[in-house]
N, C-alpha and C positions, 0 to 999 in steps of 0.2 A: 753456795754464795751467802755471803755474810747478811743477816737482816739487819737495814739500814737504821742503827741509833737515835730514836726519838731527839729533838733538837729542843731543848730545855728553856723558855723565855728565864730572861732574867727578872728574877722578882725582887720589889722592895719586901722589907723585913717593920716590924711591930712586933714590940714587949708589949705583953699584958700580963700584968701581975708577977712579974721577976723574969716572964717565959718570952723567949724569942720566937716567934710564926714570921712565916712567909706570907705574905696579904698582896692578892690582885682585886681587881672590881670588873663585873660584865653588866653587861646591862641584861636584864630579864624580859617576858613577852609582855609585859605593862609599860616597857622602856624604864623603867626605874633602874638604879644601878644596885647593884648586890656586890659584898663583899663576901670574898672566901679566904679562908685560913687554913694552913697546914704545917706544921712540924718541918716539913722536906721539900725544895722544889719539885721533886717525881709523885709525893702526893699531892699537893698543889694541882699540879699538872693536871692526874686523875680525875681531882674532884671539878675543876676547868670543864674538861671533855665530857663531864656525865651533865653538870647541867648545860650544857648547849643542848645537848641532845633533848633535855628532859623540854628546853626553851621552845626548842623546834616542832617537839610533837605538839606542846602546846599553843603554836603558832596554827598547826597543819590542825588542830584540830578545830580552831576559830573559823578560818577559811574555808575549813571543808566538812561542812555537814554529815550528819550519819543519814540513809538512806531515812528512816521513820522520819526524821526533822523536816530534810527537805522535802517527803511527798503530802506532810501536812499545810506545807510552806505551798504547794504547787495545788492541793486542791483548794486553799483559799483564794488565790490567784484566779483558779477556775469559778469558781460562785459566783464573779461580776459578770458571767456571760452564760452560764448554762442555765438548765431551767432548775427547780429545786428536785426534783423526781431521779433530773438524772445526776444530778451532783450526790443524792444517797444512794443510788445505784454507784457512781465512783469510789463513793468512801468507803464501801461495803467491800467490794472487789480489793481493791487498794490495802484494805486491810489486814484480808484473810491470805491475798495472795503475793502482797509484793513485800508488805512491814513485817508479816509472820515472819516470813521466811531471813529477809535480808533488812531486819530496820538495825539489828546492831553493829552492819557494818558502816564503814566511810561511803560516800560515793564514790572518791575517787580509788576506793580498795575493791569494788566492784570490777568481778570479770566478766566474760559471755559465759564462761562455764556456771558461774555462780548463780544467773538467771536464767541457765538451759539446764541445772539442778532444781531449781525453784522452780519451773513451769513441768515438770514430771507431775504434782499435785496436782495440775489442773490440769493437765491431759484424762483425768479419769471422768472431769464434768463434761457436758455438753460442747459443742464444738462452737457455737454463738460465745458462751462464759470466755473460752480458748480464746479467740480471737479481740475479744474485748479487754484481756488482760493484757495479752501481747498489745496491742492499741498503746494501752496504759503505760507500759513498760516503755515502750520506744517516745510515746509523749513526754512524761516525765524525764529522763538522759536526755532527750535532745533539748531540753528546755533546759537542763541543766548545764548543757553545753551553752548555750547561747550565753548564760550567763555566767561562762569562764569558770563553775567550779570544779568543771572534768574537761579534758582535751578530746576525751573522744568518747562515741556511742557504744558502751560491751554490747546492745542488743541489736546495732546494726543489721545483723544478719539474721534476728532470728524469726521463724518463719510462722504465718499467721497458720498452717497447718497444723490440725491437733482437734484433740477433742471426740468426743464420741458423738459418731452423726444421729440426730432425731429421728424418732419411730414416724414412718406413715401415720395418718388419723384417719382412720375410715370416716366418711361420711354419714350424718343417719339418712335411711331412705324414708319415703313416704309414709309408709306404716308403723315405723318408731317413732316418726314426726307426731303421729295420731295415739299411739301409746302415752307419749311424754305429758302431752297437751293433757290430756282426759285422765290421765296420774295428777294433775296439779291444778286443775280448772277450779277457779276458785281459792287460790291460796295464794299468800304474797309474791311468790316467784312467776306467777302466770304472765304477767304485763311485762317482765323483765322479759323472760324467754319468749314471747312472742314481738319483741322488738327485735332480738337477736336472731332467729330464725328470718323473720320475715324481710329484716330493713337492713342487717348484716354488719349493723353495730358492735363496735368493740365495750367490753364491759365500761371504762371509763366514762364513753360514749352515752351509753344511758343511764348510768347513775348520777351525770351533771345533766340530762336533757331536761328543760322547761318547759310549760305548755306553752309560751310565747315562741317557740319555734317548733311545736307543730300547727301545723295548718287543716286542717281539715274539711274548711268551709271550702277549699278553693275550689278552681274547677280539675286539678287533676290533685287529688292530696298529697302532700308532702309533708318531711320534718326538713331541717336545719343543722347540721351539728357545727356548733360552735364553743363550744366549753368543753371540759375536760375534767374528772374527775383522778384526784390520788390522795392516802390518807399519809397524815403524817403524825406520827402517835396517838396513830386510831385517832385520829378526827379527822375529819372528811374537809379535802380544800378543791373548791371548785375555781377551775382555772381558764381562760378564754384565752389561754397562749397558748396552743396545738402546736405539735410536734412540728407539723409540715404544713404546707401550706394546701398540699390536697386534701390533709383530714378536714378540711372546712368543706364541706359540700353539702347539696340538698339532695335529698333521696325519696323517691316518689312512693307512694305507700300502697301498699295491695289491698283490697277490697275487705278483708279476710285482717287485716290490721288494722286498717281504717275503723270497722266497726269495733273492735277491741277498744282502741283507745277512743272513740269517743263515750263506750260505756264507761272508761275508768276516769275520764275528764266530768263527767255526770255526779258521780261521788265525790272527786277530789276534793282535797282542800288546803292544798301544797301547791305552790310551783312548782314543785317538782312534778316528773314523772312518776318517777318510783321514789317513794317516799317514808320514814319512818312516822311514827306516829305523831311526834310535835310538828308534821311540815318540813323536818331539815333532811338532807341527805344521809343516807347510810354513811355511818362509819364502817371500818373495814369489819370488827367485829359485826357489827348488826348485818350487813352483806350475806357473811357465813353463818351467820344464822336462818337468814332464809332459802340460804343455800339447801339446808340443811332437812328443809323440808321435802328435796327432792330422794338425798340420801336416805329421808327414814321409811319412805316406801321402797327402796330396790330392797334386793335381798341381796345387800352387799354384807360378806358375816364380819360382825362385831363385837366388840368386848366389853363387858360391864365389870366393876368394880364394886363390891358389897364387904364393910364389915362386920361380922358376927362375933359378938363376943373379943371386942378385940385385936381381929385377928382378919387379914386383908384376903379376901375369894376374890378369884377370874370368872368369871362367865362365859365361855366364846358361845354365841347363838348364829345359826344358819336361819334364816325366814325363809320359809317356803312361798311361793306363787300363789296368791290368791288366799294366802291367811290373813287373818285381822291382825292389830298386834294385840300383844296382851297389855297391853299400858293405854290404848286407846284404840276402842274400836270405832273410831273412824277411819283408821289408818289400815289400808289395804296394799298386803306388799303385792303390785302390780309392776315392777320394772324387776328382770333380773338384775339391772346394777345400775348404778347411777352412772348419766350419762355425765360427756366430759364437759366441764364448766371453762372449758378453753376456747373451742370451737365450736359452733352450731352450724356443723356444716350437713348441708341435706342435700340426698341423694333422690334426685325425680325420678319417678316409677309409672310408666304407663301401662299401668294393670287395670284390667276391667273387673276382675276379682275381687268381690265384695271381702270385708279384710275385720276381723274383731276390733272393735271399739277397747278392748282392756286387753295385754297379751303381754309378755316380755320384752324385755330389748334385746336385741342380739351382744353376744361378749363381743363382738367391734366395736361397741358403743360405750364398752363397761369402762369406768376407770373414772374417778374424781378428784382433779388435780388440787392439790389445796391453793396454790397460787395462781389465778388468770395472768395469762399470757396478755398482753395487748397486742391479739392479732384478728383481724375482723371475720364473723363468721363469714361462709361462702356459700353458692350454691353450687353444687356439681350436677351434671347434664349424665344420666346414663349413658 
């Protein structure tokens, strides 16, 4: 079958400079009109059809955002309502998992395969990360649906399954509880970890707690939690917007706390709880530093950096149980490893078994996470 002959408009004609052109006018994506010129109606024609095309994409690409535009466009949107903690938990996420991958496309070039390609990356993190991007994904498209710049959701279907499920946390029992204590008595982390063991405080939780909400004179003692601790380029912002509305509760205090904190209220001289040395709260760095004081008694092995001459050495050293260090001998490594700064969760022991005062921690308890989880410690019942 014959292919049907392109149908030729009739063009006016324009001399320029002795020479005869064919000349039409279109109008361009600014609505301004443009003039084209060609020798021959069939280039004419040519140069016609290439810019419509060239008009169009630059039409479609006005109206239609590339993925990175619009999910900057959609987490500022978000900031008049979320809290600030978690709107840098979104941009984080947002960034590594959704703009990495797909910010140089359109949205509306966006398939389901293009974002069940792009969540294979995050199927190797934890299965919380997993589900929180998937969240992300379907929030962002359907918000961009709402506002007409895609007709339909590619992640409709895609499923919040995925991820690599969390490891159990053993509990510490009674007798690590008595190791941990008597490794740190006496040093800045002592009042933190006995807040958290006892009173089952999330970190946040008592690095914003006041002595204005503990209580201690009452007739049964109590703290308060009402504020909230999170840093925001390493500087510390205390916050009285809680997540939920159950983190606001009062928690009645053990006997065995009660007296702790009112020796450290006898010193004080912060409002704070736990407090650095001007009275303000830990920034995240100062946190990890006295974090750090637990770390340097386990005998968790680690590496030193020395140069000689120039010229960059490793060290790995293993600490044995019950040596001094060589850098300070007040420092006895009495924990096989430092316990985990996620959870203080203790396991009750009904042993009549008189039990050492200084002794290891079991490797269930070993492992020091660098980032706290905001999850509250617990007590488990043997």
């Amino acid at each position: 079958m014959a292919r049907k002959k392109k149908e030729i408009p009739k063009y006016g004609t324009v001399v320029l400079k002795g020479v005869e052109y064919y000349r039409t006018r279109i109008e361009d994506a600014d609505g301004r009109r443009v003039a084209l010129y060609a020798r021959t109606p069939e280039e004419l024609l040519e140069k016609v059809e290439e810019a419509q095309r060239q008009i169009e994409n630059a039409v479609f690409r006005r109206t239609t955002p590339t993925v990175a535009e619009y999910c900057e466009r959609w987490l500022t949107m978000q900031s008049a309502r979320i809290r600030p903690t978690t709107l840098i938990d979104y941009t984080s996420k947002v960034k590594n998992y959704i703009i990495e991958p797909l910010g140089h496309k359109y949205m509306a070039e966006v398939s389901s395969d293009d974002i069940k390609l792009a969540m294979v990356n995050v199927s190797s993190k934890s299965c919380s990360v997993y589900r929180s991007v998937q969240m992300l994904y379907k929030c962002i498209f359907y918000s961009a649906v709402e506002s007409k710049i895609i007709d339909s959701c590619p992640c409709e279907t895609l499923s919040s399954k995925g991820g690599k499920p969390q490891n159990e946390r053993e509990a510490l029992t009674d007798e690590q509880v008595d190791k941990l204590l008597v490794a740190i008595k006496g040093l800045p982390p002592y009042v933190f970890v006995m807040i958290g063991l006892y009173a089952g405080l999330r970190r946040e939780e008592i690095l914003a707690l006041k002595w204005d909400c503990v209580f201690l004179d009452a007739e049964a003692p109590y703290l308060s939690v009402q504020r909230a601790w999170h840093s925001e380029h390493n500087r510390p912002v205390i916050s009285s917007d809680l997540k939920t509305k159950s983190a606001r509760r009062d928690i009645p205090l053990p006997s065995v706390l009660t007296e702790c904190l009112r020796e450290a209220k006898e010193v004080a001289t912060s409002e704070y709880v736990v407090a650095n040395r001007d009275g303000d709260p830990l920034s995240y760095t100062q946190f990890k530093r006295v974090w750090q004081y637990i770390v340097t008694r386990s005998t968790k092995e680690r590496t030193y950096v020395r140069y000689i001459n120039g010229q960059k050495i490793q060290h790995t050293v293993t600490p044995k149980l019950g040596e001094k260090a060589a850098h300070n001998g007040n420092v006895v490594y009495t924990l096989e490893n430092p316990v985990k700064s996620t959870v203080f969760a203790r396991k009750a022991e009904r042993s009549t078994a008189s039990r050492p005062p200084v002794a290891h921690l079991s490797s269930a308890s070993a492992e020091l996470t660098k980032r706290l989880l905001p999850k509250p410690w617990s007590v488990k019942a043997a």
